[in-house]
N, C-alpha and C positions, 0 to 999 in steps of 0.2 A: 485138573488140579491133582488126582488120585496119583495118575501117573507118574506126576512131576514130582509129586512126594515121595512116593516111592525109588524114584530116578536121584534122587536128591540125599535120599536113605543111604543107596547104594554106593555114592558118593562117600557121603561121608563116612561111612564103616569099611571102605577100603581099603586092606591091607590090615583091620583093626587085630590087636595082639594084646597078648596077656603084658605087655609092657603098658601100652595104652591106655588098657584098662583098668593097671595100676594107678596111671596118670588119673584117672578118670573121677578113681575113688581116691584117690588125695584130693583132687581139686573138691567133690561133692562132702565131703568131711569140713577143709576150709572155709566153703560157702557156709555151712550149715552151723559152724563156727560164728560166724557172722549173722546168721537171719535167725536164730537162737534168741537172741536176746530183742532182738528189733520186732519178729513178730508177737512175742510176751508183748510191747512197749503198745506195737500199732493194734493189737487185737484191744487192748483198754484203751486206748487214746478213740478209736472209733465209734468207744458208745457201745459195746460188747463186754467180752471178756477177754483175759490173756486165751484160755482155751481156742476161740476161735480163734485167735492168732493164728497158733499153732493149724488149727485145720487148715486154716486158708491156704500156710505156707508147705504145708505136705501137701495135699491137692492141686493146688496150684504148679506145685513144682513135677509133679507127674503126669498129670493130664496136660498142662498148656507146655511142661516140657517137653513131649515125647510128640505130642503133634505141632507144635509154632517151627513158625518159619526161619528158623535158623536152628543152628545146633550151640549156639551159646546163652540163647535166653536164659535168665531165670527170672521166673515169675511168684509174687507173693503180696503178702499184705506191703503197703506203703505207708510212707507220710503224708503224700498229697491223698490219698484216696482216705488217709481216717481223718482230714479234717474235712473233706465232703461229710463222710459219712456221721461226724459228729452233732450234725446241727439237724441233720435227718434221726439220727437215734431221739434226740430231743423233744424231736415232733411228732416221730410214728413208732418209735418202741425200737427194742433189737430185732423183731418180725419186720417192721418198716424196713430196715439195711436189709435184709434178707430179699426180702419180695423186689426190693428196687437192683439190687442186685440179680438176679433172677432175669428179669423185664433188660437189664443194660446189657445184658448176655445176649437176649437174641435180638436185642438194638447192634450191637456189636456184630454180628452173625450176619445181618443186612445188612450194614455198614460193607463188609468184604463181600458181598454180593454185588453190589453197587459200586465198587472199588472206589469208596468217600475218602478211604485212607491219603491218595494224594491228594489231598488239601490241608492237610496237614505240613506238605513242603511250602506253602503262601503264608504259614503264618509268620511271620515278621521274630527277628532273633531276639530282639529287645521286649516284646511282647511275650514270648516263650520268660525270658528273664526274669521282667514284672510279675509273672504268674508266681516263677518256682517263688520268688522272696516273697507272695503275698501268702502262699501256703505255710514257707516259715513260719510266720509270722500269727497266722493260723495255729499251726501246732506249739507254738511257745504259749503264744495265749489259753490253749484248752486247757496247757498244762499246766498251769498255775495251782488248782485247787489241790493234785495231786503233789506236784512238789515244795507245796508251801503247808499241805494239809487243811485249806481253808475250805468255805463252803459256796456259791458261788451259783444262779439261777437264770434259764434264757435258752433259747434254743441254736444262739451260736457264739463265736468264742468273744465278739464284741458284746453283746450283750451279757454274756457273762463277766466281764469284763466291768462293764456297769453298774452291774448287781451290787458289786462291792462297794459304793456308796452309801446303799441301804441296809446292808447285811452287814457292813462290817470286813475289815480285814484284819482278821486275828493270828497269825503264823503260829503252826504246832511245832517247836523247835526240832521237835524229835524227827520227824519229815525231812524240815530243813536240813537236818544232820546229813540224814541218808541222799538226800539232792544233791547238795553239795559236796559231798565226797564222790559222788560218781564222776560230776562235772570237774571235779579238781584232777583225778586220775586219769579221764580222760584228756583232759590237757595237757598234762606232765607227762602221759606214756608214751616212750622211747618211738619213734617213728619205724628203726628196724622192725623193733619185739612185733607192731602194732602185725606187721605183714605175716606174722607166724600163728600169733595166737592173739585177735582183734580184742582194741582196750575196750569195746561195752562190754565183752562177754567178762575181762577180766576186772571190771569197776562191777558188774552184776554179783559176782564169785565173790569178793571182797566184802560187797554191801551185806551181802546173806551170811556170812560168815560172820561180821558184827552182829547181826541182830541172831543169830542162832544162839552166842554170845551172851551180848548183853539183855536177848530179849525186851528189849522196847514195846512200848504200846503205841503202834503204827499200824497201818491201812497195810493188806499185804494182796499178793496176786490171788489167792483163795484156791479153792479146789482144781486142779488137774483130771479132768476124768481120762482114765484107760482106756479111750473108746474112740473110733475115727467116725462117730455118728454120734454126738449129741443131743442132751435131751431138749434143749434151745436150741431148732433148728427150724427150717421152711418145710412146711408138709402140704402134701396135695389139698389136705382141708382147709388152711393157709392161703393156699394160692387162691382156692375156690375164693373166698372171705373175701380176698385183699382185692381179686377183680373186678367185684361190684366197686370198689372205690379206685379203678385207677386211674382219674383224672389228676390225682392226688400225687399218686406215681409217677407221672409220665414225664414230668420236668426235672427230679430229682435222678430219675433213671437214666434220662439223658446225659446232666451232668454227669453221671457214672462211667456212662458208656465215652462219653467225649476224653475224658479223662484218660479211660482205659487206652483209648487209642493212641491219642498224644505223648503219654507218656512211653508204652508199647515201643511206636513206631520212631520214637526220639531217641529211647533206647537205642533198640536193634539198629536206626544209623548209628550211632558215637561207637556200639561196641562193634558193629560190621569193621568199622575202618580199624579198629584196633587187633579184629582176626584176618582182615582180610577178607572178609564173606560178604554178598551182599545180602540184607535179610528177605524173603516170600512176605511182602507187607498182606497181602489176601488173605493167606494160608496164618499167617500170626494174629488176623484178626477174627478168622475164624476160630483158630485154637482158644483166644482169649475168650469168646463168646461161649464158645460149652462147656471152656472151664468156670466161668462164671456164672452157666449153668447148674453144674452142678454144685459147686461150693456151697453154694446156702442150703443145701437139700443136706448138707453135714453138719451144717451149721457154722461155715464160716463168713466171715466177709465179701466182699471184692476184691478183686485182685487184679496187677497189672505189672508187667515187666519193673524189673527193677535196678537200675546202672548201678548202683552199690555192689550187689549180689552178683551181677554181669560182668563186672570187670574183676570179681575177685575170681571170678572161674577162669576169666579168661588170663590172666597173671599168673593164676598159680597153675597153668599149664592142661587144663582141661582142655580135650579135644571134642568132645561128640553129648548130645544133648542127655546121655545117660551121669553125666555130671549134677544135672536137676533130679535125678530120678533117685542118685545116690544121697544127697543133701536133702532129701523127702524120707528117706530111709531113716535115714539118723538122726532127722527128727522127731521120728517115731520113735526109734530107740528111745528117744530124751524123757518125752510124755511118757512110755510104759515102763522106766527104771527109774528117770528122776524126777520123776509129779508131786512124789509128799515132798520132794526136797524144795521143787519150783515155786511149789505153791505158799513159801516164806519167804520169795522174795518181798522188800518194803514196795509197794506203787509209787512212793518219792524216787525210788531208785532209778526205775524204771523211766520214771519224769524227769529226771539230772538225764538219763539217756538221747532220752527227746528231745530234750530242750538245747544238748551240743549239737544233737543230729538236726537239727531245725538250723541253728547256727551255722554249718557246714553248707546245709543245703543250697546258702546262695552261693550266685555265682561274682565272689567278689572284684576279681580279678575283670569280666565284663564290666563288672559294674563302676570301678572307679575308671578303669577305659572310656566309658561314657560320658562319665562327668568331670575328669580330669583334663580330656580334649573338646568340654564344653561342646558335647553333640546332643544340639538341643531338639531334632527330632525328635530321636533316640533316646535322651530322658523321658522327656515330656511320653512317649509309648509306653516305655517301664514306669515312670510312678503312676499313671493313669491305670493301670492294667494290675499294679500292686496294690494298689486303693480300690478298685472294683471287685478283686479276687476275694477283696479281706471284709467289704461291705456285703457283695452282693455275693452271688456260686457263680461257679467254674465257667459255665456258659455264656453270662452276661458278661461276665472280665475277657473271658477271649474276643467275645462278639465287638465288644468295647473296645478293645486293642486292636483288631484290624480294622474296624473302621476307622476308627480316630487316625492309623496308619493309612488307609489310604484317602481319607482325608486332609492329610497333612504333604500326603506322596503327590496329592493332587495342587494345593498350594502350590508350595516346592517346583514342581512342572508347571505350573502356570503361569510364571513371569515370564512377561515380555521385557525383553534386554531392545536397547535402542541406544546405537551411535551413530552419530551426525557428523562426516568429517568432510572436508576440502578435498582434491585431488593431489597426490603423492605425484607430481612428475618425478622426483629421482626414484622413488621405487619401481616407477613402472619403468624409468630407464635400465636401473639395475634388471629386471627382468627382461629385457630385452623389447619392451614397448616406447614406444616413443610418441607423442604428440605433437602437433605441430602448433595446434592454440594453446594459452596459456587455459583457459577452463575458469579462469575464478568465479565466474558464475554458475560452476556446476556442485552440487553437492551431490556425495554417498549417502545413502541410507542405510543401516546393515541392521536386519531384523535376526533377532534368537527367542524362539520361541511359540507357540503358539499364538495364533492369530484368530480370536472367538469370542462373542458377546463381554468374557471379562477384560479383555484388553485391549482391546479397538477405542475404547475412551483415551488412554495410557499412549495409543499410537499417532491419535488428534490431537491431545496436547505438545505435544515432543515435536512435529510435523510445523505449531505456529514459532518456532526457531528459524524458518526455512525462508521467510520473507525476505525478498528481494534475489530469488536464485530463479534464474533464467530455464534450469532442466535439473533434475531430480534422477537419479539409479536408483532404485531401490534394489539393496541386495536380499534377497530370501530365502537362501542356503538352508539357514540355520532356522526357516518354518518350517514343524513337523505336519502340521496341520491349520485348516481354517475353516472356519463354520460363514452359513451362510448370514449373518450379522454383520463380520467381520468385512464379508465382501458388498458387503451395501456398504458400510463403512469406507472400503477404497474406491468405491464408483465413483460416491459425493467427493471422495478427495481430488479423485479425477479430475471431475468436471468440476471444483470450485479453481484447481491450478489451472488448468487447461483453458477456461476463462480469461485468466489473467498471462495467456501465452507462457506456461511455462510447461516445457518436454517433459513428461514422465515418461520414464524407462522402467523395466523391470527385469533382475537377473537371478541366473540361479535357482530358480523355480523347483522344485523337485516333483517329480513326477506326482506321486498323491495329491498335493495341494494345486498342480495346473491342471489334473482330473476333475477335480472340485471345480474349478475356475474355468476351464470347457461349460461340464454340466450348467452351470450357472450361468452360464450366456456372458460374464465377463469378457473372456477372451474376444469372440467376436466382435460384441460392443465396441471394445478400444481398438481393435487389431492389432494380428500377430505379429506385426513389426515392432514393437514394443516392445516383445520378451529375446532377451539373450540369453547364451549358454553361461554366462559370467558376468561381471562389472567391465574386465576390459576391452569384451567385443561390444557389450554400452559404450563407453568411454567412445571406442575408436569408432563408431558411429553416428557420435555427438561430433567428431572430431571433422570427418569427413562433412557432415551437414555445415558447421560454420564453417569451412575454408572454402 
């Protein structure tokens, strides 16, 4: 793997020039344009602070930048990953995100050990769907308290959500000011402008500017510390503590780590196909595992690729992963020149931010695709999957989504199709067969489908149509398979026609299901004369027998 990093290094920095590297620090300026204001939003939205925002998204961008398995990643705080983290803040402190963090790093680290990354290609498209809108959905609801100013109790965003039965919903209008002026700007800004200089960072600049202003009495993002090591962070004595309990851990870290990957490797495809590059899924889930090592030892969050951040690097002409490392720079710049200025933004602000960025997040365009062509699978995957995202964590919604999906994949494949028709003499004339009896006493059978304990009842009923036919084809093309049920099933049907003198034929057999039908003594039992390559060497051996 050293190697191939290295081999992969050398790739991509060849020919690299003082042009490129221009390009490089334009593109990491632009990103950082953009994850500016989104890590301020996701560092509070996860039960932290804006500060760890900020660490998450400089660390993250230098460590998982410089080692992940592509040169266009960028990795940083998320939306899906603060509203895991939110309902965990709730239950184990900001040390709890920390240490569970910590634990989904070297969950993540074996995960690329064990290359678990590919199974992440099985989880079903509609299921990935249901997830992102149940996280929306998630982050809108956290954000409530912040952009309405209310107060609100529970350790996840449903349950908060509830609180306000009992508690009361009293809106601080001064909040609501700064919420809605973010969300309004964001809406209204010019889609060009948006591609030069991004409308959160410019509804953020606006919001802060009124309240510098007018000074309002609102909730604000609070101190800034100058410092890539905060005083709220994960420490060896920490770890030590939190180990005695980590039964407590081990399911929330999971969901961390699951997360981290899915979104990771969902990324690095969508933005591969947009460079060109295919992503080291290994090598990115190794990087994500020590950067999310390290992170909480600074006192950030977790962290996890991110397509917002990805595509703006990759648009605005970034070539090589020193684009993450430059967009980590100047967020440093940002914290150690503009922290006292940061530190007045309103948190409504910051929640009008969230609350379009949760908007945004779905995928609407999938989504009326599903339900406008009435694909009831494929609903019933996504709201199942968005209902269990928003009920239960990350790992029950997924686990829930692909079974319900091949569950349903399983249905779906299970019917047995059955047509019953007379013999076609002009077609078989058209095809160049001819008969010499007329046959009205023969019937086709033409089986599609499996043939197994759930559809051998489905294949008895359909078969007492058949009264008063002299000889029977059954055609079997279209069985992919049959269990040995199914074939006790066709013995008795044998021997209850064959009783009453009537031919059964069988054609078309495919190879897997006459191996079964060997193994299982069928074949012999009836003999091989029975089975044809087709219906029309049946036919023309029916044909010969009565003449």
């Amino acid at each position: 793997m050293l190697k191939k990093y290295v081999s992969d290094l050398k790739k991509e920095f060849s020919g690299y020039n003082a042009k490129k590297l221009s390009a490089d620090l334009m593109s990491g300026l632009t990103v950082a344009a953009v994850a500016l204001p989104l890590a301020l939003a996701f560092g509070v939205s996860s039960g932290a602070d804006a500060a760890s925002g900020l660490i998450t998204a400089i660390i993250a961008g230098i460590v998982i930048g410089l080692l992940g398995g592509a040169s266009y990643q960028i990795s940083g705080p998320t939306g899906a990953m603060a509203a895991i983290l939110l309902s965990l803040a709730a239950k184990h402190g900001v040390e709890g995100v920390f240490f569970a963090g910590f634990i989904s790093g070297a969950i993540l680290i074996i995960a690329a050990v064990l290359k678990v990354g590919k199974l992440v290609s099985y989880i079903p498209a509609p299921v990935i769907t249901g997830f992102t809108s149940g996280i929306a959905i998630i982050i809108a609801l956290g954000q409530i308290d912040n952009f309405f100013g209310t107060v609100s109790e529970g350790e996840n965003a449903v349950q908060k959500l509830l609180s306000y039965g009992e508690n009361g919903f009293v809106p601080d209008l001064n909040a609501v000011l700064f919420g809605a002026l973010v969300v309004v700007i964001m809406i209204i800004y010019p889609k060009k402008l948006n591609a030069k200089f991004p409308a959160s960072l410019a509804s953020i600049i606006i919001a802060l500017i009124v309240e510098l202003i007018l000074k309002l009495d609102v909730k604000q993002v609070g101190d800034i510390p100058k410092t890539l090591l905060l005083d709220s962070r994960l420490t060896v004595g920490a770890i030590v503590d939190n180990s005695k309990h980590i039964k407590d851990f081990i399911s929330p870290a999971v969901s961390v780590a699951a997360l981290g990957m899915i979104e990771s490797l969902l990324c690095g495809a969508s933005a591969g196909k947009m460079k060109n590059e295919k992503i080291d899924a290994q090598r990115e889930l190794i990087a994500q595992g020590i950067g999310n090592m390290i992170i909480p030892l600074c006192g950030g969050v977790p962290a996890t690729a991110a397509i917002a951040r990805t595509s703006v690097a990759i648009k605005s002409g970034g070539n090589t992963r020193l684009v993450s490392v430059f967009h980590s720079v100047t967020l440093i710049a940002s914290m150690f020149l503009l922290g006292p200025v940061m530190s007045k933004i309103p948190l409504a602000a910051l929640a009008g931010v969230l609350m379009v960025t949760a908007w945004r997040m779905n995928e609407w365009s999938v989504i009326k695709n599903i339900f406008s062509k009435k694909l009831k699978v494929s609903a019933t995957q996504f709201i199942v999957t968005m209902l269990a995202t928003v009920i239960f964590d990350l790992t029950i919604a997924i686990a829930i989504g692909v079974v319900l999906s091949m569950f349903l994949f399983i249905l779906k494949n299970c019917e047995l199709r059955i047509d019953i028709s007379d013999v076609d003499h002009k077609r078989l004339k058209k095809a160049g067969h001819e008969l010499s009896t007329s046959m009205t006493d023969t019937k086709l059978v033409y089986l599609a489908g499996p043939l197994f304990f759930g559809t051998q009842e489905k294949l008895t009923d359909c078969l007492s149509q058949l009264e008063g036919a002299n000889s029977i084809v059954f055609s079997m093309r279209g069985v992919p398979m049959i269990d040995d049920s199914a074939i006790g099933e066709l013995e008795g049907l044998f021997e209850t026609y064959t009783a009453k003198n009537v031919n059964i034929l069988f054609s078309g057999v495919q190879p897997r299901v006459r191996g079964t039908l060997e193994r299982a003594g069928f074949i012999e039992k009836i003999g091989e004369d029975r089975f044809y390559w087709d219906a029309v060497q049946a036919l023309a051996y029916l044909d010969e027998q009565s003449a």
